[in-house]
Backbone as JSON, one array per atom type, in Angstrom:
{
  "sequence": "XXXXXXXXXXXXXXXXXXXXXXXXXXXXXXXXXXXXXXXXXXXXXXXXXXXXXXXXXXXXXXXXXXXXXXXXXXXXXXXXXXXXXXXXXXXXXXXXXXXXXXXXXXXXXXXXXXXXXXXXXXXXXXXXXXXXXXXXXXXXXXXXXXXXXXXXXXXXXXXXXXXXXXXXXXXXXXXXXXXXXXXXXXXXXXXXXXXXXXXXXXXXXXXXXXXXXXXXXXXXXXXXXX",
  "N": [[0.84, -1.19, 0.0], [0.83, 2.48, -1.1], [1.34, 5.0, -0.13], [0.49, 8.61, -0.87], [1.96, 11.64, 0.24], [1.19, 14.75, 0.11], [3.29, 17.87, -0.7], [3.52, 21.26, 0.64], [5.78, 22.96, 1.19], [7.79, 23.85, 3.75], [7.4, 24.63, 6.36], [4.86, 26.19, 8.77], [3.86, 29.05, 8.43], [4.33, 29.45, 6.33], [4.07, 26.98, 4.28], [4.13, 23.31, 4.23], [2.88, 22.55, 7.39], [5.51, 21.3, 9.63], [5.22, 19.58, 11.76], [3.02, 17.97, 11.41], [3.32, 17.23, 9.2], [5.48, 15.41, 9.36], [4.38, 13.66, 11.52], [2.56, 12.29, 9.88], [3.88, 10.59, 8.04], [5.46, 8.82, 9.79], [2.65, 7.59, 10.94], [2.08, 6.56, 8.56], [3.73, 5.02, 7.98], [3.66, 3.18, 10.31], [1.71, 1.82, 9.92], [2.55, 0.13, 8.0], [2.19, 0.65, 5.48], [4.03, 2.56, 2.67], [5.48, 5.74, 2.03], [5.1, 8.23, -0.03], [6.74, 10.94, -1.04], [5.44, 14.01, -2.42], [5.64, 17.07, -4.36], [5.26, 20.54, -5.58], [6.56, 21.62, -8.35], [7.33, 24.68, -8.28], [7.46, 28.53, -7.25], [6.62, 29.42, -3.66], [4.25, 31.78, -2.38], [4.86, 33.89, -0.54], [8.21, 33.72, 1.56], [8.18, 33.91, 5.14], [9.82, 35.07, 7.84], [9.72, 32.5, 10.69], [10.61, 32.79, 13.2], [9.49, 35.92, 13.74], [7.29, 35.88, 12.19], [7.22, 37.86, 10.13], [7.45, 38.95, 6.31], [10.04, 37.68, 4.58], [12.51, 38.95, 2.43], [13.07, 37.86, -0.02], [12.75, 34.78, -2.13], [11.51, 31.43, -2.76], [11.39, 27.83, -3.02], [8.74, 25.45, -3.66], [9.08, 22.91, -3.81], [11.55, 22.51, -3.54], [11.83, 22.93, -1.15], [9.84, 21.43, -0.01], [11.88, 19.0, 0.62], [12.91, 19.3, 2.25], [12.05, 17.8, 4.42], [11.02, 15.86, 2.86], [13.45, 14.61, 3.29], [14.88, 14.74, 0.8], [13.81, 13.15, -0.61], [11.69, 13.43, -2.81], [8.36, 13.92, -4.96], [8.02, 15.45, -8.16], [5.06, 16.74, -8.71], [3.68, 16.31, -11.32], [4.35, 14.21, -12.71], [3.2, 12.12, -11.2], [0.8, 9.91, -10.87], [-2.85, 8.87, -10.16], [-2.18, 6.23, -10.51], [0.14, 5.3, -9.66], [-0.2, 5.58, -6.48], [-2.39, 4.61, -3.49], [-3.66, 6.29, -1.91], [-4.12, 9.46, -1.27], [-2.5, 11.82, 1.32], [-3.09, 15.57, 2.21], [-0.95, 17.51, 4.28], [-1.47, 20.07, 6.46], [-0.56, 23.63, 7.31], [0.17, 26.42, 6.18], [0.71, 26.72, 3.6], [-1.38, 25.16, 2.28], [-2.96, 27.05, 1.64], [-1.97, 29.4, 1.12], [0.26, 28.48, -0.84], [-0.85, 26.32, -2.66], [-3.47, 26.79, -3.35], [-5.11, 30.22, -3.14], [-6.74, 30.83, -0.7], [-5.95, 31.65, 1.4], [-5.82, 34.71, 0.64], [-7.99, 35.12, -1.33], [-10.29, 33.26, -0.17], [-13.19, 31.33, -0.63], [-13.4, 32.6, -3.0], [-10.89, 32.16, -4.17], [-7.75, 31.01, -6.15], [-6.98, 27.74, -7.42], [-4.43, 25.87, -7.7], [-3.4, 24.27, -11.42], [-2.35, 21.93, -11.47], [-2.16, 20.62, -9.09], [-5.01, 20.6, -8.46], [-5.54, 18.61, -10.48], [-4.53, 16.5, -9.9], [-6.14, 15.71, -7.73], [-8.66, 15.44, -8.49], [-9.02, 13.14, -10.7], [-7.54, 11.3, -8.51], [-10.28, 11.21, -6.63], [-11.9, 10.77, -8.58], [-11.55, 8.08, -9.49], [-12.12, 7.19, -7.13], [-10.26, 6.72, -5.2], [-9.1, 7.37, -2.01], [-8.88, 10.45, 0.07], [-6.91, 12.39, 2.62], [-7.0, 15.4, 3.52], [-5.73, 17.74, 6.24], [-5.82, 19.42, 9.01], [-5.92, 22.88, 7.76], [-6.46, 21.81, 5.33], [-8.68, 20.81, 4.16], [-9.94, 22.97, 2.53], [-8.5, 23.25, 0.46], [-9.09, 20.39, -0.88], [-11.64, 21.5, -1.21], [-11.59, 23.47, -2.64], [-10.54, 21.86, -5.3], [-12.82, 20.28, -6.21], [-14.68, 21.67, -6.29], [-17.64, 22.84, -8.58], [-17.99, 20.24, -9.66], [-19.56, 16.82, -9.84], [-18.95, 16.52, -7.04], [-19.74, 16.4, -3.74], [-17.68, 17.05, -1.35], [-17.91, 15.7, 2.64], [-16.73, 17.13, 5.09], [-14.36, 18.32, 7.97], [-13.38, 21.17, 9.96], [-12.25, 21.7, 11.97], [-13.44, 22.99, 15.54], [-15.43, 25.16, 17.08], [-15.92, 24.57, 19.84], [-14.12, 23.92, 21.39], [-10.92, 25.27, 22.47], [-9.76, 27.56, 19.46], [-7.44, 28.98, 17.24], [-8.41, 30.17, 14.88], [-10.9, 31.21, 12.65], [-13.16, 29.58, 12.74], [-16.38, 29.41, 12.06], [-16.53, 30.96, 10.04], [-14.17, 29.62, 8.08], [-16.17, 27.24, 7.86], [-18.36, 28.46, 6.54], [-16.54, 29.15, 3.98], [-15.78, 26.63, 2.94], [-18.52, 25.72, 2.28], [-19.51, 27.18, 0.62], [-17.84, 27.17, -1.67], [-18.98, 24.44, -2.32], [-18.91, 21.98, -0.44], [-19.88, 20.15, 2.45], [-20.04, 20.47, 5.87], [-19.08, 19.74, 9.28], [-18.56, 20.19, 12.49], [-15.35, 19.12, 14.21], [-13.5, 17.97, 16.99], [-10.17, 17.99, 18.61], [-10.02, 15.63, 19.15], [-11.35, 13.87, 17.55], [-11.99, 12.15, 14.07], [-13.55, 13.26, 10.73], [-15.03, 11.27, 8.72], [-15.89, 10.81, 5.48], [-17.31, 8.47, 3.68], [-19.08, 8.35, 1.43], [-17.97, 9.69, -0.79], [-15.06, 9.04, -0.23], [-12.93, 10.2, 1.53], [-11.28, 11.37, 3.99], [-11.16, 13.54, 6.65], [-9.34, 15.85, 9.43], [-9.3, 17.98, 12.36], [-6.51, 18.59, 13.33], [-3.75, 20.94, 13.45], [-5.62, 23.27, 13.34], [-6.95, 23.56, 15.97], [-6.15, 23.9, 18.91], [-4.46, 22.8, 19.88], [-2.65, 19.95, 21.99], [0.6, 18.72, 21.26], [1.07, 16.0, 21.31], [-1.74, 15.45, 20.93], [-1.96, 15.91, 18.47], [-0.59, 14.49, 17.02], [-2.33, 11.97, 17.68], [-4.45, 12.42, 16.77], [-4.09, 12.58, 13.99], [-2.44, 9.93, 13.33], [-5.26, 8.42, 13.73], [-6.23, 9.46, 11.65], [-5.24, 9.09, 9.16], [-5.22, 5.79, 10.13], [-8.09, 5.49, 9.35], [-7.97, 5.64, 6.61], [-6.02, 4.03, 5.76], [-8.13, 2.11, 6.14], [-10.26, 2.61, 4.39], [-8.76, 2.56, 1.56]],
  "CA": [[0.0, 0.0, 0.0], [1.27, 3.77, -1.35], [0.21, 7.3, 0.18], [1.75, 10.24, -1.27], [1.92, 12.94, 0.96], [1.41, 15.75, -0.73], [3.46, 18.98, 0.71], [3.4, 22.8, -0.09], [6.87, 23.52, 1.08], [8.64, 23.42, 4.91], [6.74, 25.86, 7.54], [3.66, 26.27, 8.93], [3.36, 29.96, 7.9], [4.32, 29.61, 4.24], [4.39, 26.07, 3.51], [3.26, 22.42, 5.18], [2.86, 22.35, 8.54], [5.92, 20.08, 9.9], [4.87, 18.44, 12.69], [1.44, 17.4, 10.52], [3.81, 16.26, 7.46], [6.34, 14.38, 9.96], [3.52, 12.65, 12.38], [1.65, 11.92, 8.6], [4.85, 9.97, 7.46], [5.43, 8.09, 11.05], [1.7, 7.0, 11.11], [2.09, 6.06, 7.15], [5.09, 3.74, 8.63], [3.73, 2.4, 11.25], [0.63, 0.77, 9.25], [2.75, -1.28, 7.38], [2.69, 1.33, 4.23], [4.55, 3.34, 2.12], [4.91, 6.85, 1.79], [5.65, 9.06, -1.72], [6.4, 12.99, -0.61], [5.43, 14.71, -3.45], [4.83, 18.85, -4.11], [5.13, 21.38, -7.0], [8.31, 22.74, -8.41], [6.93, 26.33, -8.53], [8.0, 29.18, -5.61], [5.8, 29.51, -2.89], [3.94, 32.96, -2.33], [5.95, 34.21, -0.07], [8.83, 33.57, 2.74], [7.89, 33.8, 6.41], [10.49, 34.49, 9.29], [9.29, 32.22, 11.53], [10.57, 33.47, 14.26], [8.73, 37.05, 14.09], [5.56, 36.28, 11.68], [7.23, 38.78, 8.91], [8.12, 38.89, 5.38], [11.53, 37.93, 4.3], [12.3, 39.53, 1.02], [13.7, 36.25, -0.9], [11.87, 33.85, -2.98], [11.67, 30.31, -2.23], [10.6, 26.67, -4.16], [7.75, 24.22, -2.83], [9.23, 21.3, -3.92], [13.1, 21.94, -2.7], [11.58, 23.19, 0.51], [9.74, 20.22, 0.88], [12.93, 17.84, 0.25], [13.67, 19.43, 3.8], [10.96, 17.34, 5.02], [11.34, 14.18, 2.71], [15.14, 13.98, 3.29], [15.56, 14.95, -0.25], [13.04, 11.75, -2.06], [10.53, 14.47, -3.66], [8.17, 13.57, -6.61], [7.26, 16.52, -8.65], [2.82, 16.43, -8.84], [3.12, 16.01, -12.49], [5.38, 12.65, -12.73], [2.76, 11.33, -10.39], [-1.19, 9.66, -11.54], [-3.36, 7.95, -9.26], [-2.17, 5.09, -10.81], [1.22, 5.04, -8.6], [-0.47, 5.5, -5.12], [-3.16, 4.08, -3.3], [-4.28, 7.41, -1.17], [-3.13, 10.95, -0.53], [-2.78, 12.81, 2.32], [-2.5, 16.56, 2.48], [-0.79, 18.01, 5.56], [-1.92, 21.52, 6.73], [0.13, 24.54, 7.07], [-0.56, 27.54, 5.51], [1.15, 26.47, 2.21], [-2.34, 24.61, 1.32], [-4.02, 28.55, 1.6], [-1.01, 30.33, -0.11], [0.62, 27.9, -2.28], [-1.6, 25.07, -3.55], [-4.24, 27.76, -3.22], [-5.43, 31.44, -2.71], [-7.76, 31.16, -0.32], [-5.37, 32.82, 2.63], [-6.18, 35.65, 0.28], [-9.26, 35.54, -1.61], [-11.32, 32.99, 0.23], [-13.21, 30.41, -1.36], [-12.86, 32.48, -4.57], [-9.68, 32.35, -4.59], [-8.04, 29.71, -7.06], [-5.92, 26.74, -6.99], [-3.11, 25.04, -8.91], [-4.46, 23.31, -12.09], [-2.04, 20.46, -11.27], [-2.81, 20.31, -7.36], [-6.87, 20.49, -8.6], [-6.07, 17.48, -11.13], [-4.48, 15.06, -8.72], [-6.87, 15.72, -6.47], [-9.83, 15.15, -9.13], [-8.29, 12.14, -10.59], [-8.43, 10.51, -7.41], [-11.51, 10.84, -6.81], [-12.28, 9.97, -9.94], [-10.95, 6.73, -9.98], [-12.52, 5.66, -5.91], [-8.83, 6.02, -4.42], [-9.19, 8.22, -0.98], [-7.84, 11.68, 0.36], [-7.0, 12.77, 3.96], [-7.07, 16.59, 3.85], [-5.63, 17.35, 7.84], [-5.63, 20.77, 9.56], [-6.83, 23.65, 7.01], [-6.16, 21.48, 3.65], [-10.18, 20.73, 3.39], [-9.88, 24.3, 1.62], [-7.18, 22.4, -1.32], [-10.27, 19.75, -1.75], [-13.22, 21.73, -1.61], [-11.45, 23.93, -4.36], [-10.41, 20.8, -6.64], [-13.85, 19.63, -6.56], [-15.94, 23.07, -6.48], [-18.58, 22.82, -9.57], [-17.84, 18.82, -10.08], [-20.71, 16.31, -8.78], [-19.23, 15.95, -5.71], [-19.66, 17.36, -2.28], [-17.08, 16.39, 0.29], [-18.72, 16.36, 3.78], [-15.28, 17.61, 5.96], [-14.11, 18.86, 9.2], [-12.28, 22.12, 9.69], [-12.27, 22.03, 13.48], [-14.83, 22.83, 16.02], [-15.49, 26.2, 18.09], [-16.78, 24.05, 21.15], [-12.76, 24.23, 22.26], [-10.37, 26.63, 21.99], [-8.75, 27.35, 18.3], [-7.02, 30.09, 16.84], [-9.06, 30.15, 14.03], [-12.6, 31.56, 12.35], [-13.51, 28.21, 12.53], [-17.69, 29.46, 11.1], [-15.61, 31.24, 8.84], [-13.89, 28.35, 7.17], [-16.81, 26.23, 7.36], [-19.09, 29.08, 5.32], [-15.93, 29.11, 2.59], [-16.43, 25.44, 2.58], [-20.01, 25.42, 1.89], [-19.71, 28.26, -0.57], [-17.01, 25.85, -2.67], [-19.42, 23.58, -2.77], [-18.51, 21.29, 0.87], [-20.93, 20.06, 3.35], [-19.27, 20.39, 7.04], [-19.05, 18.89, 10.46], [-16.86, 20.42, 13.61], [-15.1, 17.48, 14.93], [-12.26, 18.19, 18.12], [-9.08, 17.25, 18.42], [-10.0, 13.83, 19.21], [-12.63, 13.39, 16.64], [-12.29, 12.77, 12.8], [-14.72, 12.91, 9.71], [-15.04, 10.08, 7.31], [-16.84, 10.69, 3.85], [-17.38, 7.46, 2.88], [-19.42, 8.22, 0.08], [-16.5, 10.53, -1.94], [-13.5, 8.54, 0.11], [-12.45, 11.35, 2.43], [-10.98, 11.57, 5.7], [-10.39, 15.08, 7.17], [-8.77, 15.85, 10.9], [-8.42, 19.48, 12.54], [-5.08, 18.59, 14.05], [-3.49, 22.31, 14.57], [-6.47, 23.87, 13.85], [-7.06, 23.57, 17.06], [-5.3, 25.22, 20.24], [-4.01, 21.75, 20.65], [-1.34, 19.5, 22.13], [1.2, 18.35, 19.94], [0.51, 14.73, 21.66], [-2.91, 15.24, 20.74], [-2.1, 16.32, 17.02], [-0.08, 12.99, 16.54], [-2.9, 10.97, 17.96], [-5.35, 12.43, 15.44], [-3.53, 12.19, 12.62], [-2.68, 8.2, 13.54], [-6.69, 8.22, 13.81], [-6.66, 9.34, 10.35], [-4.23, 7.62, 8.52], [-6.24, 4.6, 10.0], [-9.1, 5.34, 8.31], [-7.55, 6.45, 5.17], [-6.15, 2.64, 4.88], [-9.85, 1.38, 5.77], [-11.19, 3.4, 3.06], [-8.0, 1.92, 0.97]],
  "C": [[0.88, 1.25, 0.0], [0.57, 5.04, -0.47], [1.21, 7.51, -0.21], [1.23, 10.91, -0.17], [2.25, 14.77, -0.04], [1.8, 17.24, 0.07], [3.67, 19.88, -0.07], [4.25, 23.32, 0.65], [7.61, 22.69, 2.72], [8.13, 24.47, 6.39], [5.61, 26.39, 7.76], [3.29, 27.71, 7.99], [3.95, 30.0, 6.38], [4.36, 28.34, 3.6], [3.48, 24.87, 4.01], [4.36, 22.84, 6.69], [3.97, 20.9, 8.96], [5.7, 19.27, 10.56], [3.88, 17.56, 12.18], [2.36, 16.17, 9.34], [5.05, 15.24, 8.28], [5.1, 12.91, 10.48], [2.51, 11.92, 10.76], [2.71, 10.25, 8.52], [4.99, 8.73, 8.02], [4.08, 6.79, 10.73], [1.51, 6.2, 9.71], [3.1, 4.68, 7.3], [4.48, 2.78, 9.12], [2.36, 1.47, 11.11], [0.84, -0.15, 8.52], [2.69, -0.48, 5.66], [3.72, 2.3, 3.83], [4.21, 4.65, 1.95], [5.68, 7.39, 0.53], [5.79, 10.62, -1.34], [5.96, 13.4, -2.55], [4.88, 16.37, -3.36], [4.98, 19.12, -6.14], [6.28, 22.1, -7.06], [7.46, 24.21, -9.15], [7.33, 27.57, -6.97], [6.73, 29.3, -5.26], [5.42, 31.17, -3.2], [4.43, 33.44, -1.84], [6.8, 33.65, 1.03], [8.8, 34.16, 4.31], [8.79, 33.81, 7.42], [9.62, 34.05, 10.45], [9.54, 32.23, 13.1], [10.02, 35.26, 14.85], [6.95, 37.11, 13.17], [6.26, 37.38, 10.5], [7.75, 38.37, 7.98], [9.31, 38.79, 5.23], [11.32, 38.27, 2.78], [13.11, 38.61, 0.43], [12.44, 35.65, -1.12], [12.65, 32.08, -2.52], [11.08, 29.1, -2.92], [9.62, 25.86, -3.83], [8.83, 23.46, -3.25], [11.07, 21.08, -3.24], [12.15, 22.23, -0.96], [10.77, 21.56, 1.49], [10.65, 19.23, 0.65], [13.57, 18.41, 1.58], [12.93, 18.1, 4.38], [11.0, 15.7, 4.8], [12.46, 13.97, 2.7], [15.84, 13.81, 1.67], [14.7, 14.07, -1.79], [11.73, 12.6, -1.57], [9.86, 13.96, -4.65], [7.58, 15.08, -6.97], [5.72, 15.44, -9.22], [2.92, 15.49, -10.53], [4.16, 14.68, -13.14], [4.33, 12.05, -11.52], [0.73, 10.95, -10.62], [-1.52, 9.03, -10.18], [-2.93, 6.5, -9.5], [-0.74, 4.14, -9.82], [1.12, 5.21, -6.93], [-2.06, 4.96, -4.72], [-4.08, 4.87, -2.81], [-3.61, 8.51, -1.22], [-3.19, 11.31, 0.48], [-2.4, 14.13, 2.01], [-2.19, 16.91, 3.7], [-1.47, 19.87, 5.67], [-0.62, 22.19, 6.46], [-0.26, 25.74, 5.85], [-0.16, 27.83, 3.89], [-0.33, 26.04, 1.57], [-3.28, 26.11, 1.07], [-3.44, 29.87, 0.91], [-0.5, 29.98, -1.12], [-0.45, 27.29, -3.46], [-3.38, 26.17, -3.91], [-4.42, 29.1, -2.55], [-6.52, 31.8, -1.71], [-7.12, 31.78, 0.68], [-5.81, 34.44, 2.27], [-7.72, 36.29, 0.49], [-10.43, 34.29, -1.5], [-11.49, 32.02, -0.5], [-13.68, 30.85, -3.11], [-11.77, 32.46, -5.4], [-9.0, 30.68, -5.3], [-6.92, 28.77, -6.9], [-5.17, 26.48, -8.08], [-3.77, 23.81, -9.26], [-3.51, 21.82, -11.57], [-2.28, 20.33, -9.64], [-4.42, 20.1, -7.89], [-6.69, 18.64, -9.39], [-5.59, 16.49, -10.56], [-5.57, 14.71, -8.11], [-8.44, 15.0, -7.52], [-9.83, 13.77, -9.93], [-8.08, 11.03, -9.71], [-9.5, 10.07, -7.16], [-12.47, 10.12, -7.79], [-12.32, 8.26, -9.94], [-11.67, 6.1, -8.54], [-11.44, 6.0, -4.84], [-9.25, 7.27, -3.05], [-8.64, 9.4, -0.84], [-7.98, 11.67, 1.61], [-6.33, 13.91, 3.85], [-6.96, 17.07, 5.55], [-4.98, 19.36, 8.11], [-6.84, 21.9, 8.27], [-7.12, 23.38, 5.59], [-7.46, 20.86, 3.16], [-10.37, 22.04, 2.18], [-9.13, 24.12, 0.17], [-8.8, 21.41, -2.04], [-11.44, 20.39, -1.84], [-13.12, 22.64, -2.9], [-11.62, 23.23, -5.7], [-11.88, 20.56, -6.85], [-14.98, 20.79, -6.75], [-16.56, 22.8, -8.33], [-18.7, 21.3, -10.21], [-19.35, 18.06, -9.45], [-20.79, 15.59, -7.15], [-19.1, 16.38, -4.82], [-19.28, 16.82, -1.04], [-17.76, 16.85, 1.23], [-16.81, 16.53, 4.62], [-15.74, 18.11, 6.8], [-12.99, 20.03, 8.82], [-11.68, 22.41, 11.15], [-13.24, 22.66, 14.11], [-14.84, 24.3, 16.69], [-15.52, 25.52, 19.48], [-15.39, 24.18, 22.42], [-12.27, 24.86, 21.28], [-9.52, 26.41, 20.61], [-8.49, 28.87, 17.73], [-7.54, 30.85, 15.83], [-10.67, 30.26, 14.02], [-13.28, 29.9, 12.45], [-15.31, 28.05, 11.61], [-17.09, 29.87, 10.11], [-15.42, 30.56, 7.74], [-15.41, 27.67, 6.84], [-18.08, 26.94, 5.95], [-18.43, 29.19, 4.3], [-15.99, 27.92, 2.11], [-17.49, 25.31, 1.61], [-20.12, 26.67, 0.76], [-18.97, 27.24, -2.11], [-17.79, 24.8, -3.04], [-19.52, 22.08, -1.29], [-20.1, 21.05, 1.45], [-19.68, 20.15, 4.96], [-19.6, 20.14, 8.42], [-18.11, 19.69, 11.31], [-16.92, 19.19, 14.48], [-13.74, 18.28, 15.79], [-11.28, 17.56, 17.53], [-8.88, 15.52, 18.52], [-11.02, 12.75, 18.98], [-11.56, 13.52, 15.11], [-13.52, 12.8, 11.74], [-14.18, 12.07, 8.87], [-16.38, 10.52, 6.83], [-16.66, 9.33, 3.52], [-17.94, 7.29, 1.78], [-18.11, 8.93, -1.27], [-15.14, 9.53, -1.5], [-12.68, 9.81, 0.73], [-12.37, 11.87, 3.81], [-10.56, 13.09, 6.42], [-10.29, 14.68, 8.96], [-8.83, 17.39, 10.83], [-7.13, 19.53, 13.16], [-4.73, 19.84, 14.46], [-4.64, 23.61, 14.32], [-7.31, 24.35, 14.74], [-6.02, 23.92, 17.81], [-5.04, 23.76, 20.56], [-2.43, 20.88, 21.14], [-0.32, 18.43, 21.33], [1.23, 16.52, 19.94], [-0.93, 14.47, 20.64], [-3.17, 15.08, 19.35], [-1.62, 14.79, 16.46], [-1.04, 11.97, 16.58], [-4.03, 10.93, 16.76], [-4.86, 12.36, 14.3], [-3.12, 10.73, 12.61], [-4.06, 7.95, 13.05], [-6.58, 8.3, 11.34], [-6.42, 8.22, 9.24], [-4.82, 6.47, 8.46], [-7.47, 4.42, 9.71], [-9.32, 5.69, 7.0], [-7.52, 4.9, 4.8], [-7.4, 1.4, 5.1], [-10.33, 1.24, 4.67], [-10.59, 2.2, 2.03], [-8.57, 0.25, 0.59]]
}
């Protein structure tokens, strides 16, 4: 059994979320499958000192940035069909809302990358699963916006604390086309009719224990689905 992991660079604020795209990898291990990193050789939107939250004025690549992440074994998107993996996962980080898409910008009219949309549609297409984890329901509800199908997803819940619009998201959701659910940190959603597992992992004000445990959770119902 294959997952790709699909990543939009090396840092929460401009890229994937690492702890999401490490604990992804781990839990991809420790089921007895394989994992595929794959991104997009295009630069990110912009560079992020992550130690103050500001602009650095340099330009930067998704796909070397994420070869921080896979130790260098990258596939570029478009060398990769459904036909070479079994599932995807996306990790969060704010790469799936700046890179792979504009919605950090302009919301859920903002637009995505035609090759991030046609993996993603392609998949589906074919049956094979996704696990969209943290804010990367916003990557699939783009790919699939005006298609016949309406992922039901999680974006995280208000009921505990999160840093995030959390009605917000779920009305850009449902504008894209989505149906939505708030599920905690130690809840996920399964679509079983589309094949789609979402998690809010750090969409939530949570503990980095807690983020690992839900993303395990997922993973194991990604290779259910599988």
């Amino acid at each position: 059994m294959t997952f790709g992991v699909l990543l939009s660079g090396c840092g929460v604020y401009d890229g994937a979320e690492i702890q999401e795209a490490v604990f992804t990898l781990l839990a991809i291990e420790e089921i007895g499958a394989k994992a595929v990193c794959i991104s997009v050789d295009a630069p990110q939107h912009h560079v992020v000192n992550h130690l103050t939250g500001e602009e650095m004025p340099e330009s930067r690549n998704m796909m070397i940035e994420s070869a921080r992440i896979a130790r260098g074994d990258v596939k570029n998107i478009n060398d990769i069909s459904p036909a070479d993996i079994d599932a995807l996962v996306i990790p969060g980080g704010f790469g799936s809302a700046k890179n792979f898409t504009k919605w950090a910008f302009d919301g859920p009219d903002g637009e995505i990358l035609p090759e991030v949309k046609l993996l993603i549609v392609n998949m589906v297409n074919v049956g094979k699963p996704i696990a969209p984890l943290c804010v990367s329901p916003v990557v699939v509800a783009k790919a699939l916006e005006g298609s016949i199908f309406s992922p039901n997803m999680t974006i995280g819940s208000d009921a505990e604390p999160t840093p995030y619009d959390i009605d917000g998201f779920m009305a850009g959701l449902e504008k894209a086309g989505a149906s939505t659910e708030k599920k905690t940190i130690r809840e996920i959603q399964v679509d079983k009719e589309n094949r789609i597992v979402s998690a809010p992992c750090y969409m939530q004000e949570a503990s980095i224990l807690d983020v690992r445990k839900n993303i395990r959770s997922a993973i194991e119902a990604l290779r259910d689905l599988v």
